[in-house]
N, C-alpha and C positions, 0 to 999 in steps of 0.2 A: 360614923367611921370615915377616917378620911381617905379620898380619894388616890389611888396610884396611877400616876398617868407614865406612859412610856414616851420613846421620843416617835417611834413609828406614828403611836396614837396622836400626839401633838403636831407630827411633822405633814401627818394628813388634814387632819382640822385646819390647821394652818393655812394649807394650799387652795383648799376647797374653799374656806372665805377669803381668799387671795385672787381666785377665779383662773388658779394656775392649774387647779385641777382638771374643772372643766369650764373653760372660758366664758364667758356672759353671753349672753342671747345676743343676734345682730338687733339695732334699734337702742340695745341701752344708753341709757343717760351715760355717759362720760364722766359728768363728777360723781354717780353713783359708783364708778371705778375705782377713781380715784380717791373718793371715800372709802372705801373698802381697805385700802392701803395706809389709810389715814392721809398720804401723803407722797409726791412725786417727783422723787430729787430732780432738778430742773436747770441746775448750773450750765450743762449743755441742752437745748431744749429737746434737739432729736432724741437723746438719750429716753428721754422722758414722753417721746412720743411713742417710741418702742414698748416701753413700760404698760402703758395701758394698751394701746394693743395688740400687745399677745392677750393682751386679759380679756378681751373683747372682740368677738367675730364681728369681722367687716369694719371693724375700726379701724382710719389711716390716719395719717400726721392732719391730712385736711381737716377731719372731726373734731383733732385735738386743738387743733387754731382756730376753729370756728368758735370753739366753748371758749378759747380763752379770750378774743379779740373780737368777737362780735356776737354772740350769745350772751358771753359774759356770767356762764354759769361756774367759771373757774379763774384764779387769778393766782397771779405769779409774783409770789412777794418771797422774804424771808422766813422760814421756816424751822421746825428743829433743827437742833445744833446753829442755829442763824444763817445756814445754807439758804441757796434757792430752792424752793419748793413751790409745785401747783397744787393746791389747796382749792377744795371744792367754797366758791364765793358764799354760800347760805352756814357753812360755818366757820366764819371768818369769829361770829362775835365769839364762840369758843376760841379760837388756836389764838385768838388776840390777847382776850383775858390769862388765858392757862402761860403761854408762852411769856405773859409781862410779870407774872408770877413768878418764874423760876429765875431762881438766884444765880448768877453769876461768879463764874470763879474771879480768882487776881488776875486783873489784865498784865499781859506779859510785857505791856511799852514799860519805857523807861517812865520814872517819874515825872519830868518833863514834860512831856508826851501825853498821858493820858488827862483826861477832864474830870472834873469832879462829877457827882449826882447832879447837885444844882446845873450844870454848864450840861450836863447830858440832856436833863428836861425841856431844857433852851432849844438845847439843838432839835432836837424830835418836833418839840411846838413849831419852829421855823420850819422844818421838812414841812410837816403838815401845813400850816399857812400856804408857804410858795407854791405846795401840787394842785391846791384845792383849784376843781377846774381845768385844769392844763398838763400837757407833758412837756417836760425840761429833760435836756441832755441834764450828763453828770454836771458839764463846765456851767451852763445855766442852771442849775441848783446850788451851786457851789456861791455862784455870787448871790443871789436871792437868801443862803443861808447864811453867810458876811453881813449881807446889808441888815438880817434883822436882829444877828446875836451883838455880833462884835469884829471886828482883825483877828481879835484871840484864835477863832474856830477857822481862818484862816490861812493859819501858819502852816507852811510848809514843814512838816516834822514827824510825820508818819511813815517812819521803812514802808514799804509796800512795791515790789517787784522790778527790784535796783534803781527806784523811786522814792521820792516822799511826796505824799499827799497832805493834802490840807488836812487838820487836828479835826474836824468836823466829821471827817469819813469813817472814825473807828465808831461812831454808833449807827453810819446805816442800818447796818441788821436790827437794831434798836426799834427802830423807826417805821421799820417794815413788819417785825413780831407786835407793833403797838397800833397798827393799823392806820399809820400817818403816811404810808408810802408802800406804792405797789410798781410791777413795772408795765409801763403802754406800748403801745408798740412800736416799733425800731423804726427813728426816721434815717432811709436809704442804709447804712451801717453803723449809725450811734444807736447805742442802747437807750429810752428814754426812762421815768418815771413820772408815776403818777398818784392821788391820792385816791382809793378805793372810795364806793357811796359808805354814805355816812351807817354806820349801824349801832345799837346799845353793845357793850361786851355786855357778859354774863360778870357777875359777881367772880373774883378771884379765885376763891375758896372754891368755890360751886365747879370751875371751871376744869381747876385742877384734878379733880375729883374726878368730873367725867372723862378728862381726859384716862386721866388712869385705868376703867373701864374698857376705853375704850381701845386702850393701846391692849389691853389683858383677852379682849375678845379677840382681837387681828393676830397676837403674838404670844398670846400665853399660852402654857403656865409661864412666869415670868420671876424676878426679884427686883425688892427696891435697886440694887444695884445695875441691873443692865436695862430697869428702866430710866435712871437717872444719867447711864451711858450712852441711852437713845438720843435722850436732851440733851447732850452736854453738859447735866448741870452736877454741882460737887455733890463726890460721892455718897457727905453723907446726909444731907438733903433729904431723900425719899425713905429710906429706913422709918420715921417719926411717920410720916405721911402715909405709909401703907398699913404703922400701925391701926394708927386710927380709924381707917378706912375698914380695917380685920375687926375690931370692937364693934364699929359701928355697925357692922353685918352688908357693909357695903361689896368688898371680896372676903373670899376663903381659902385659907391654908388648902394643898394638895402634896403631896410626895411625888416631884417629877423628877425620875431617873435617880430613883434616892436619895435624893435631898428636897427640905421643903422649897416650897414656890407659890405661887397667889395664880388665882383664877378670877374674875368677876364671879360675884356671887350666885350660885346658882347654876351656873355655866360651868357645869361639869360632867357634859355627856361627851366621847368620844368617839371617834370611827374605828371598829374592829380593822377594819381592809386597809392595807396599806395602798397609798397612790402607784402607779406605775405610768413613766412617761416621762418623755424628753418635752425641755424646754431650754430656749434661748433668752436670758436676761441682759438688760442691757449696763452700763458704768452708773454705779450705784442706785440698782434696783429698790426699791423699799423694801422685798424680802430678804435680799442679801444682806442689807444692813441691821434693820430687826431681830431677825430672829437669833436666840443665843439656846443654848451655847452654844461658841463657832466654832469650835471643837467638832462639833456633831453635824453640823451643816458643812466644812470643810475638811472631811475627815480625810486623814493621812497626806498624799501627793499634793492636795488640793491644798491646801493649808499652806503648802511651802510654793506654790505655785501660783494660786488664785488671787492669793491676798499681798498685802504691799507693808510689810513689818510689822504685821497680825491687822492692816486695816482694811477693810471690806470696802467694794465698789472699785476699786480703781482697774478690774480686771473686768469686762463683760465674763459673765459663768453660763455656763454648758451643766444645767441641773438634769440628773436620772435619779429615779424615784424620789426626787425629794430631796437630794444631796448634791453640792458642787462637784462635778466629775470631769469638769474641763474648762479652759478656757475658748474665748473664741473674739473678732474683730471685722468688722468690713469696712471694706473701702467703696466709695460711692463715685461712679464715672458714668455721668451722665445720663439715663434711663439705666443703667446695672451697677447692680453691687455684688461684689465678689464676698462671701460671708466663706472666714476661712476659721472651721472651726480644728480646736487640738484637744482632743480627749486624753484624761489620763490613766484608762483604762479601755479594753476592750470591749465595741459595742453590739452588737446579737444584730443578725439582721433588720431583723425588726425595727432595733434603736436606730439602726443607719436611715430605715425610708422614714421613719418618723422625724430626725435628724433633719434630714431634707425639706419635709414636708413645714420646720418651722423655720428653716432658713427662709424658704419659699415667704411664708409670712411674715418673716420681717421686712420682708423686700415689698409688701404688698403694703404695709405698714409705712414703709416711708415714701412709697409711689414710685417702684425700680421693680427691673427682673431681678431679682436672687442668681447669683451662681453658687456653689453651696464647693469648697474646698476643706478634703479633709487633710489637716496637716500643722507644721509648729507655726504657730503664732509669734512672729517676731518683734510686734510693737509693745513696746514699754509702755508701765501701769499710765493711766489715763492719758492713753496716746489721740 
């Protein structure tokens, strides 16, 4: 009989392996965190310091720099969609393999502009060459990666922020998903990179697979399609790939919210109880990004308010029981951070000290006092 999962029953499961429900023991491992998320969008890093933890009592931005910069139990490279992302470093040889796997839409340069396969493999091999051992600003990789392709991967001709960049630059994210290029850390305010230690990937096939898994435990029930939206990759890509995986008895068909969806096999128990509880996410959360449909995660005000032309993260969200219920922003001046949050609905007392009590925590999270305002949020999407 096949399963009927609702979005309560999912949106709890969810949270609860998310560690949103109730947050990790103090002492946890840190990439065990951010394993859990699969992943920590890292474009800004603070943002991604917040991210874990809220997930994680006693966890501050210290913790999170320690794992990344000198534990070295996490590492900050290119991620799904070829964002930044902290990815726990013991499975790099996963997200390397699965992430070289998936196919690529039409790039949107001009003809011109873009390189071919052949000229992409060039380039990636040269990244890798020139990190092995050292961290290079961008302008120092940039020549290291001339001196070993060609002038070609040199040219100036890449738009990129009322700029053109050298032709070399539209495959960093390449480079970084293939494990030839991670980033070191910042000498004084250049951003550096570097080549991650050497590891086997897994097998392609194999890789993808688990991945699949392992995104259906963190965020399912799910579909080929908003998992192929997760990756960025063409739509119809993952349709074939989840077949096979349903034959093979790897996942299973479930009826979520009336329509079918995939679960990993076996993983088909649910929580009766729904979560109840405020929480503060930060610009582009992995839950806010994950979880679909968004419909059901931004339902009604939140939809027109939370998100930036139906796309997720560019707003910090203010989550009650499980659902986007506002937004919110802080400004950081010197040991305090004003956390000004704007709900779009009214909160119970209860939600206001709880409210507080995780403002207080983000502020403890990035090493500041909190001051906790409740009110409208005037900064624009990823301010």
């Amino acid at each position: 009989m096949t399963s009927r999962i609702t979005w309560e029953q999912a949106s709890t499961r969810r949270l609860e392996r998310q560690f949103l429900a109730i947050p990790a023991k103090n002492g946890t491992v840190v990439a065990d965190v951010v394993g859990a998320m699969l992943a920590a969008h890292a474009q800004v890093l603070s943002a991604a310091e917040v991210s874990v933890g809220v997930r994680a009592d006693g966890t501050t931005r210290a913790d999170v720099r320690a794992a990344l910069w000198e534990v070295r139990s996490l590492v900050k490279t290119h991620g799904p969609r070829g964002t930044v992302h902290l990815l726990a470093s013991h499975e790099l040889p996963l997200w390397c393999a699965a992430l070289s796997a998936v196919p690529s839409g039409r790039s949107p340069l001009a003809a011109g502009v873009r390189v071919t396969e052949e000229q992409a493999g060039q380039i990636v091999a040269a990244i890798g060459d020139a990190l092995d051992g050292v961290c290079l600003t961008i302008d120092e990789l940039s020549e290291e990666v001339v001196a070993r392709t060609g002038p070609w991967a040199g040219d100036r001709v890449m738009p990129a922020f009322q700029d053109l960049w050298p032709r070399w630059r539209q495959v960093l994210h390449r480079a970084g998903q293939s494990g030839a290029l991670c980033f070191g850390p910042n000498r004084g305010r250049k951003v550096t990179y570097t080549r991650p230690p050497y590891f086997a990937p897994l097998p392609p096939d194999e890789a993808v697979r688990e991945l699949v898994r392992r995104y259906l435990r963190a965020y399912g029930p799910s579909t080929p399609a908003y998992f192929a939206k997760w990756l960025a990759a063409p739509g119809g890509w993952a349709g074939p790939l989840f077949d096979g995986m349903s034959r093979g008895g790897e996942i299973e068909e479930v009826v979520f919210e009336g329509a079918p969806a995939w679960v990993a096999a076996g993983d088909t128990v649910f929580p009766e109880e729904p979560v109840r509880g405020v929480r503060l996410l930060p610009y582009f959360d992995a839950y806010g990004i994950a979880v679909q449909p968004r419909e059901r995660l931004f339902p009604g005000a939140a939809y027109r308010r939370a998100l930036a032309g139906g796309q997720a993260g560019n707003y910090p969200v203010l989550l009650v029981d499980g659902v986007v219920a506002g937004v919110w922003h802080q400004r950081r001046q010197g040991r305090r951070t004003t956390v000004t949050v704007e709900p779009l609905r009214r909160l119970t007392a209860h939600q206001e000290r709880e409210l507080g009590e995780q403002a207080d925590r983000v502020g403890e999270v990035l090493e500041a006092r909190a001051e906790l305002v409740i009110g409208t949020v005037t900064a624009g999407p990823h301010a």
